[in-house]
TORRO-813853 format. One record per atom (N, C-alpha, C, O, CB): residue in three letters; atom name; x, y, z. Coordinates in Angstrom, 2 decimals. Glycine has a CB too. Example, Ala and Ser with C-alpha at 12.3 -4.5 7.8 and 13.67 -1.06 7.14 Angstrom:
BEGIN
- Ala,N,13.19,-5.69,7.80 $
- Ala,CA,12.30,-4.50,7.80 $
- Ala,C,13.20,-3.30,7.80 $
- Ala,O,14.24,-3.32,8.46 $
- Ala,CB,11.31,-4.47,9.05 $
- Ser,N,12.85,-2.25,7.08 $
- Ser,CA,13.67,-1.06,7.14 $
- Ser,C,12.90,0.03,7.87 $
- Ser,O,13.41,1.14,8.04 $
- Ser,CB,14.08,-0.60,5.72 $
//
This chain:
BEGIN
- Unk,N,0.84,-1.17,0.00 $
- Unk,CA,0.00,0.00,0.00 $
- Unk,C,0.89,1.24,0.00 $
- Unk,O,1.68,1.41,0.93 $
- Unk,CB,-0.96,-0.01,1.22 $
- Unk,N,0.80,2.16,-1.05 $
- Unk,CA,1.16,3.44,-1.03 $
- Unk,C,0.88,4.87,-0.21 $
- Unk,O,-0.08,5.62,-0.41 $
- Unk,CB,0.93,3.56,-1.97 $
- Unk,N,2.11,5.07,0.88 $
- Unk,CA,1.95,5.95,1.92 $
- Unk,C,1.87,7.40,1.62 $
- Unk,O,2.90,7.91,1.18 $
- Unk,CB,2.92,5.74,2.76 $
- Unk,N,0.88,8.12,1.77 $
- Unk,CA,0.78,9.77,1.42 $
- Unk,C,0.89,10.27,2.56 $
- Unk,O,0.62,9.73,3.63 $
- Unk,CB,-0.53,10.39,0.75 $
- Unk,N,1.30,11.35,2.38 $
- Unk,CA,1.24,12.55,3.57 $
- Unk,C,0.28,13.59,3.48 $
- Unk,O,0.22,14.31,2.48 $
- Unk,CB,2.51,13.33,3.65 $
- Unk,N,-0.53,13.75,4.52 $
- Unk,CA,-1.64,14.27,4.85 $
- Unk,C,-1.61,15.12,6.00 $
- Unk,O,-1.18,14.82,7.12 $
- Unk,CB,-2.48,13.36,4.98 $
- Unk,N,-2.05,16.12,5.67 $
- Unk,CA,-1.95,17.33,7.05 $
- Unk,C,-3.29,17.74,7.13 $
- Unk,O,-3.99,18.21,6.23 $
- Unk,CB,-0.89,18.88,6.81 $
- Unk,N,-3.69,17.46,8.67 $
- Unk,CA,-5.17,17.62,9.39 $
- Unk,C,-5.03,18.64,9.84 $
- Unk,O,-3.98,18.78,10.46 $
- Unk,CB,-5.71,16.71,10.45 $
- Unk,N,-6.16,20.09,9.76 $
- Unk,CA,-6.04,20.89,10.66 $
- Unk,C,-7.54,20.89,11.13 $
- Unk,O,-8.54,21.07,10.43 $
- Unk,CB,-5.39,22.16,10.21 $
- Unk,N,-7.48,20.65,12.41 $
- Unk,CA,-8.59,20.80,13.47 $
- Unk,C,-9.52,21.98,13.24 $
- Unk,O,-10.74,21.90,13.25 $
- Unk,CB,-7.97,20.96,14.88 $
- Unk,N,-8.64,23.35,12.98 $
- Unk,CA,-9.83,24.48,12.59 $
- Unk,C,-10.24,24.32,11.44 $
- Unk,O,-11.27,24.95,11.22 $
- Unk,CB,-9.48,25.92,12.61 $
- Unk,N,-9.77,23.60,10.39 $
- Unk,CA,-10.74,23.46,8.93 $
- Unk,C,-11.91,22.46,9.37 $
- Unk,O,-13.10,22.72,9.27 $
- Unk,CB,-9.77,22.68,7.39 $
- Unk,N,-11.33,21.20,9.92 $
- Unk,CA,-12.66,20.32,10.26 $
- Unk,C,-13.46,21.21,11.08 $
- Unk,O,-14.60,21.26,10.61 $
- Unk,CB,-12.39,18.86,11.10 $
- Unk,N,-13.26,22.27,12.59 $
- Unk,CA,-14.38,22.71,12.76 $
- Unk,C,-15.73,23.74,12.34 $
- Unk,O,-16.89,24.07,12.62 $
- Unk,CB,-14.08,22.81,13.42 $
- Unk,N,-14.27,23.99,11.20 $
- Unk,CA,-15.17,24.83,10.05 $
- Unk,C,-16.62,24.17,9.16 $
- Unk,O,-17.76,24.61,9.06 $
- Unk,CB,-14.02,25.15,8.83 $
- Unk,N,-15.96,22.99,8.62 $
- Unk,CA,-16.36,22.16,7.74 $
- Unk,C,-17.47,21.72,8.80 $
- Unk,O,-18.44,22.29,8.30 $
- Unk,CB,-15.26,21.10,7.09 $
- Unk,N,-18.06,20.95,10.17 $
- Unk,CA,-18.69,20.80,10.82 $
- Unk,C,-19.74,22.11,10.69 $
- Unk,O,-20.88,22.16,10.24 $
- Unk,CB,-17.98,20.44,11.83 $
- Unk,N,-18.89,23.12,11.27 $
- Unk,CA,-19.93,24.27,11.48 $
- Unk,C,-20.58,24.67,10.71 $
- Unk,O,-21.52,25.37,11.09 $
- Unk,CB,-19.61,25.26,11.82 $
- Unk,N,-20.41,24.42,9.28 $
- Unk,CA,-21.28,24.84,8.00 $
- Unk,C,-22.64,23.58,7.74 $
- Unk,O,-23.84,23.78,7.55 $
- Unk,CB,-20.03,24.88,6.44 $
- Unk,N,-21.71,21.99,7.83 $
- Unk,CA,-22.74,21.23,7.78 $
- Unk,C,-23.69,21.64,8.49 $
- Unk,O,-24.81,21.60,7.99 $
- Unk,CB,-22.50,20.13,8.03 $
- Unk,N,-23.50,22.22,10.03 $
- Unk,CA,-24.52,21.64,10.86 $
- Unk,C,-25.59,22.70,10.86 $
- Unk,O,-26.77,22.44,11.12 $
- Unk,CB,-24.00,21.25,12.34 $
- Unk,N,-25.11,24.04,10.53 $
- Unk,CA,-26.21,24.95,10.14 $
- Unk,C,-26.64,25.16,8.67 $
- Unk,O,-27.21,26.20,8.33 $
- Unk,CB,-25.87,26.19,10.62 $
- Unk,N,-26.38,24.15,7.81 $
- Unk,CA,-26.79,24.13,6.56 $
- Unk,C,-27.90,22.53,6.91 $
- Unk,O,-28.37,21.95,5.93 $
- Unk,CB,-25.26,24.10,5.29 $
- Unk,N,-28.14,22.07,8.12 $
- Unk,CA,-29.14,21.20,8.63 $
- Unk,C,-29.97,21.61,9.78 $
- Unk,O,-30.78,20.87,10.34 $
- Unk,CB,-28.56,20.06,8.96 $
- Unk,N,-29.65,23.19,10.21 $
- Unk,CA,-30.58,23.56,11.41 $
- Unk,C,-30.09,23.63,12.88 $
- Unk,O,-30.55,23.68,14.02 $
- Unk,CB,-31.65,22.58,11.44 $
- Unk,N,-28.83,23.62,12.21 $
- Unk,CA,-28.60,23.37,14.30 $
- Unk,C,-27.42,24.94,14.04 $
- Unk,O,-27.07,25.20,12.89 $
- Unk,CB,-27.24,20.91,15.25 $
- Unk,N,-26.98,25.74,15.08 $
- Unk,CA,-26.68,26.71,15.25 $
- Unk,C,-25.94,26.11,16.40 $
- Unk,O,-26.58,25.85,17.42 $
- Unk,CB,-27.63,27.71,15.26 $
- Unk,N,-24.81,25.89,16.35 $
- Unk,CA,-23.61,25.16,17.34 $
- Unk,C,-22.70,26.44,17.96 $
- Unk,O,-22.39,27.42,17.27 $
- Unk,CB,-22.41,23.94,16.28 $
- Unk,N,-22.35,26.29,19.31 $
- Unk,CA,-21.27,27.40,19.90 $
- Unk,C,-19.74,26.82,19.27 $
- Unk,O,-19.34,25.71,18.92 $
- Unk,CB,-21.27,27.42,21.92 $
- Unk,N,-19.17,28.08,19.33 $
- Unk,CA,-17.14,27.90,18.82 $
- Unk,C,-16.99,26.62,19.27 $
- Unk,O,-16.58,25.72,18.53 $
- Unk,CB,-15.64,29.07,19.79 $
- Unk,N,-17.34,26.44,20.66 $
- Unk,CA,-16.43,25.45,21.62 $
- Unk,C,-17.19,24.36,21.29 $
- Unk,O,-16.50,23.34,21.24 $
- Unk,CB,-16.29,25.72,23.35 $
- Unk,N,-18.21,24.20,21.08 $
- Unk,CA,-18.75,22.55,20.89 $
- Unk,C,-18.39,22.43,19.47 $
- Unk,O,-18.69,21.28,19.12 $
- Unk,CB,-20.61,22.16,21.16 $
- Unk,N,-17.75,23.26,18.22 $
- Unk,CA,-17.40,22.73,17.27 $
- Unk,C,-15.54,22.41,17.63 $
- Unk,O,-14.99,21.51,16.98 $
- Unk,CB,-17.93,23.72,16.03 $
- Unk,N,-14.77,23.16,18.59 $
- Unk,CA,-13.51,22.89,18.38 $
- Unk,C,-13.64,21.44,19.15 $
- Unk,O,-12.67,20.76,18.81 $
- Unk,CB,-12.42,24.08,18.93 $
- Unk,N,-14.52,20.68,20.11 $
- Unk,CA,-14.34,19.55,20.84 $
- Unk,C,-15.12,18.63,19.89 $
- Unk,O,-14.91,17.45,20.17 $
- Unk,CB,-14.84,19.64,22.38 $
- Unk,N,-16.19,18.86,18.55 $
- Unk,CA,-16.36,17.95,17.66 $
- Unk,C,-15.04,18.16,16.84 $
- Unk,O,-14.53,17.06,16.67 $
- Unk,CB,-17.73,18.08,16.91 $
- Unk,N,-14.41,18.97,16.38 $
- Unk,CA,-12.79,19.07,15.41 $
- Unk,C,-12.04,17.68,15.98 $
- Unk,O,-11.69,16.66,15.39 $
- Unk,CB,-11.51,20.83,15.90 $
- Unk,N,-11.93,18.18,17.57 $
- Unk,CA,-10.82,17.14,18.42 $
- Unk,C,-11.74,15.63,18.34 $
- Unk,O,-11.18,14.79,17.64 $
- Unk,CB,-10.48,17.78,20.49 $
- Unk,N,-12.80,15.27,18.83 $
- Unk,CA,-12.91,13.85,18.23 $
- Unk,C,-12.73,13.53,16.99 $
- Unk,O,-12.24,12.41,16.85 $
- Unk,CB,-13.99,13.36,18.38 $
- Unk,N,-12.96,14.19,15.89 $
- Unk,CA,-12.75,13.40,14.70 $
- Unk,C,-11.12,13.09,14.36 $
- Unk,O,-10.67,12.07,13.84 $
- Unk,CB,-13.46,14.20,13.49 $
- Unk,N,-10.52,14.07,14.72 $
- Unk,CA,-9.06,13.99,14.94 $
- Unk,C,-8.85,12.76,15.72 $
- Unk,O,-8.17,11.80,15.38 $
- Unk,CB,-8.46,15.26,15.67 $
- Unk,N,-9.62,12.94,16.98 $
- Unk,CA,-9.30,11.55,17.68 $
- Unk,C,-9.94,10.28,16.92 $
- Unk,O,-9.65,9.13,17.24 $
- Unk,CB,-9.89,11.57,19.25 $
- Unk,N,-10.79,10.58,15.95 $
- Unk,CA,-11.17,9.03,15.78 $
- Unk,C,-10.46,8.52,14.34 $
- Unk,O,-10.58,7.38,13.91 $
- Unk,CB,-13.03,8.80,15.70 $
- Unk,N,-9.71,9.56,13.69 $
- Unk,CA,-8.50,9.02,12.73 $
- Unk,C,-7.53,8.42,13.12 $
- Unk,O,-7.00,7.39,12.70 $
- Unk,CB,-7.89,9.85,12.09 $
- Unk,N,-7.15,9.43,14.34 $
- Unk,CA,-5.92,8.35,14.82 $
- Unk,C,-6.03,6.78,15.52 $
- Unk,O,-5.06,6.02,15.56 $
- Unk,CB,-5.16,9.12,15.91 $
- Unk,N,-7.63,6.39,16.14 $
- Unk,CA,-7.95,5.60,16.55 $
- Unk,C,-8.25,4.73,15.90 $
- Unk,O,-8.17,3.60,16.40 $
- Unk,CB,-8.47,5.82,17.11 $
- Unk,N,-8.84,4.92,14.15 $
- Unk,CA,-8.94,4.05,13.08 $
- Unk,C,-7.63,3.64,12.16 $
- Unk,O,-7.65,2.82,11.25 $
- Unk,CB,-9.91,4.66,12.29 $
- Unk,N,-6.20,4.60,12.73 $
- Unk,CA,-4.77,4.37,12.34 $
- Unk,C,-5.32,4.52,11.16 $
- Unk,O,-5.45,3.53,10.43 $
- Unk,CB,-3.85,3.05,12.70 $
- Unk,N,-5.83,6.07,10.65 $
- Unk,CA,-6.25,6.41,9.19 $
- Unk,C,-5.03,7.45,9.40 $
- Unk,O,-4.61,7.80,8.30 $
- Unk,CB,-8.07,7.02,8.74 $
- Unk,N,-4.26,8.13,10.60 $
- Unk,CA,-3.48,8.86,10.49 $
- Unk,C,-2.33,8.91,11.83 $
- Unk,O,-2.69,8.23,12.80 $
- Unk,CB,-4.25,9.94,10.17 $
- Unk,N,-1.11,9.57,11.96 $
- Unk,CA,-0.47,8.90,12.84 $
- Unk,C,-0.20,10.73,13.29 $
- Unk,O,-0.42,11.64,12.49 $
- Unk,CB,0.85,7.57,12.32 $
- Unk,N,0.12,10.84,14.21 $
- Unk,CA,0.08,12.15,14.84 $
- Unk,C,1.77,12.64,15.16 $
- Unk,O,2.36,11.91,15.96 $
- Unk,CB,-0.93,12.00,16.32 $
- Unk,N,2.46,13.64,14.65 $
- Unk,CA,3.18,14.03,14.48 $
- Unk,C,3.88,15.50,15.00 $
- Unk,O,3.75,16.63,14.51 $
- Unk,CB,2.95,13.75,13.64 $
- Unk,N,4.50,15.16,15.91 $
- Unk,CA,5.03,16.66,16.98 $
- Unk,C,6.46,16.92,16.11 $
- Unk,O,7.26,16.12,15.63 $
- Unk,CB,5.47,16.21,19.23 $
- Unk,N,6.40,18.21,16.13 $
- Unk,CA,7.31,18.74,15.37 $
- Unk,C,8.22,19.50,16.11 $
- Unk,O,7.58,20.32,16.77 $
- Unk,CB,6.78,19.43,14.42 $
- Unk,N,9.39,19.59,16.30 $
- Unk,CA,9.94,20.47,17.51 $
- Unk,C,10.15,21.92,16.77 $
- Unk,O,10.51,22.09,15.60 $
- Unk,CB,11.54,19.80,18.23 $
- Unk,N,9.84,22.89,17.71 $
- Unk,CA,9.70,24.42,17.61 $
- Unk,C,10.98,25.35,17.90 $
- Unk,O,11.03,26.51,18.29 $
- Unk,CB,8.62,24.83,18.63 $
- Unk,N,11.87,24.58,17.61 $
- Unk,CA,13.40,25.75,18.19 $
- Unk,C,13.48,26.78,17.24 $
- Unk,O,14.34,27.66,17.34 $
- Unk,CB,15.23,24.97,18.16 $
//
C-alpha cells in the first residue's frame, strides 16, 4: 500500500462541521465545534487512518 502525507487541521474540520450543521438547522457554539474538530481527529488516529506528528519548535 502506497503511503501519502496528509496534514489535518482541526480548525478546517471545525469549520467544515460548522457549515454542515447549520446548513441542517442546528446553530452550534465555537467550543462545541472545536471539541467535535478534536474527536474526529481523535477518531482518525484511533482508526490508524493517520499517525500524529510533533514537530519540535526551536
Amino acid at each position: 500500500m502506497k503511503e501519502i502525507e496528509v496534514f489535518i487541521d482541526t480548525d478546517e474540520i471545525a469549520e467544515f462541521f460548522y457549515n454542515q450543521l447549520v446548513q441542517r438547522g442546528y446553530v452550534p457554539k465555537s467550543e462545541e465545534m472545536d471539541e467535535l474538530a478534536d474527536i474526529a481527529f481523535d477518531y482518525l488516529l484511533e482508526k490508524c487512518m493517520i499517525d500524529e506528528i510533533f514537530e519540535d519548535e526551536d
